[in-house]
C-alpha positions as CSV (number, residue, x, y, z in Angstrom):
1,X,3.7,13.1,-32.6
2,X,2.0,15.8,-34.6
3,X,-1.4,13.4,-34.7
4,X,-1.4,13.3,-30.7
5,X,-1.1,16.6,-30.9
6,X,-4.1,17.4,-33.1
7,X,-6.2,14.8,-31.0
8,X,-5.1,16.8,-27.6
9,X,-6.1,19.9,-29.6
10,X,-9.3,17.6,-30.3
11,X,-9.9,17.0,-26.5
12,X,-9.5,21.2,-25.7
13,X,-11.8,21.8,-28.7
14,X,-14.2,19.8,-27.0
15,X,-14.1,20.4,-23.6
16,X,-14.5,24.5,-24.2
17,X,-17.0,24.8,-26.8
18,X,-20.4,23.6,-26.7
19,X,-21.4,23.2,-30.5
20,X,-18.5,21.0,-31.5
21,X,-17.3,19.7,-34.8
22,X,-17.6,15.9,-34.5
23,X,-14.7,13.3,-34.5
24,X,-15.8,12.1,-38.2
25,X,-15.4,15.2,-39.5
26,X,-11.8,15.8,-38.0
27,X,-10.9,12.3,-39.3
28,X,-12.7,13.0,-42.8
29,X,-10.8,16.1,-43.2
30,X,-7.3,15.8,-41.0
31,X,-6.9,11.8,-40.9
32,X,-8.0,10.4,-43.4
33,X,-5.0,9.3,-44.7
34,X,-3.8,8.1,-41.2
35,X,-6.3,6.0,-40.2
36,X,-10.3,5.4,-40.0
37,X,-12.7,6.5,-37.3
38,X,-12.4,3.4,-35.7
39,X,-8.9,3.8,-34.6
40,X,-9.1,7.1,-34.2
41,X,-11.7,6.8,-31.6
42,X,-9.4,4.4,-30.1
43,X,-6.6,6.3,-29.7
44,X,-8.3,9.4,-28.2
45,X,-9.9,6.9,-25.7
46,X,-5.9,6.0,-25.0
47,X,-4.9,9.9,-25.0
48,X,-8.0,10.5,-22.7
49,X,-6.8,7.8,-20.4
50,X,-3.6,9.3,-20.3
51,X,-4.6,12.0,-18.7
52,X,-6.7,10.4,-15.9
53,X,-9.5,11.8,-17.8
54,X,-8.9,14.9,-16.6
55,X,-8.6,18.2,-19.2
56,X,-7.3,20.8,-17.1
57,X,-3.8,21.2,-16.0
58,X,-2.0,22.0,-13.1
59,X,-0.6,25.8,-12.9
60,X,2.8,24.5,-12.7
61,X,2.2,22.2,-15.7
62,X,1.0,25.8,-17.7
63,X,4.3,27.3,-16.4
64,X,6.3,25.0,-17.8
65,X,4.4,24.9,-21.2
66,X,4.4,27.9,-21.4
67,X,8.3,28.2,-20.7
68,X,9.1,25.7,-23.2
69,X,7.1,27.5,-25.8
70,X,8.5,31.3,-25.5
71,X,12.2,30.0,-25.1
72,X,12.0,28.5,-28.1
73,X,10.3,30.9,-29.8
74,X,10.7,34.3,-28.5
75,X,14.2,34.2,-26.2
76,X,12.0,34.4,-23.7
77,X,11.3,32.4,-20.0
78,X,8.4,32.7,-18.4
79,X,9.0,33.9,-14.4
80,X,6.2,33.4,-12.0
81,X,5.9,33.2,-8.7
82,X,2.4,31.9,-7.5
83,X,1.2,34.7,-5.5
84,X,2.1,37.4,-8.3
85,X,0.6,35.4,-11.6
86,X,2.1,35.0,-14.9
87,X,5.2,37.3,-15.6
88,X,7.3,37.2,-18.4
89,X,11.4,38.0,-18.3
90,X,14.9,37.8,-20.6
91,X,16.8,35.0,-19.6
């Protein structure tokens, strides 16, 4: 799980910077013990599929990231309704 993570982070890396760090140098220096370039390639194809291709998520998809990832780590649950933006509140 934490590799498709790192190859989503991959995917973001690429699609919002314009000078990149290449895919051999990620696997050179992050997964080299998990697997070659070849596969690697592969499964970012697969992850890339996934998604429809697509990089950008829905605003109810961010909410609910972003819900997920403040419970756990703050106590907190994100509240927003879509006219008003992000808010943040106490459960």
């Amino acid at each position: 799980a934490a590799h498709v993570c790192v190859l989503l982070i991959y995917l973001a890396h690429s699609f919002l910077l314009d000078e990149t760090c290449p895919l051999r140098v990620w696997q050179q220096h992050i997964f080299k013990k998990y697997c070659n370039l070849k596969v690697l390639d592969a499964a970012l194809y697969r992850i890339f599929k996934m998604r429809d291709f697509r990089l950008r998520i829905t605003e109810a998809e961010e909410k609910e990231a972003l819900s997920v990832l403040l419970l756990r780590t703050n106590g907190y649950m994100v509240h927003a309704p879509a006219s008003a933006g992000l808010g943040v509140r106490r459960p």
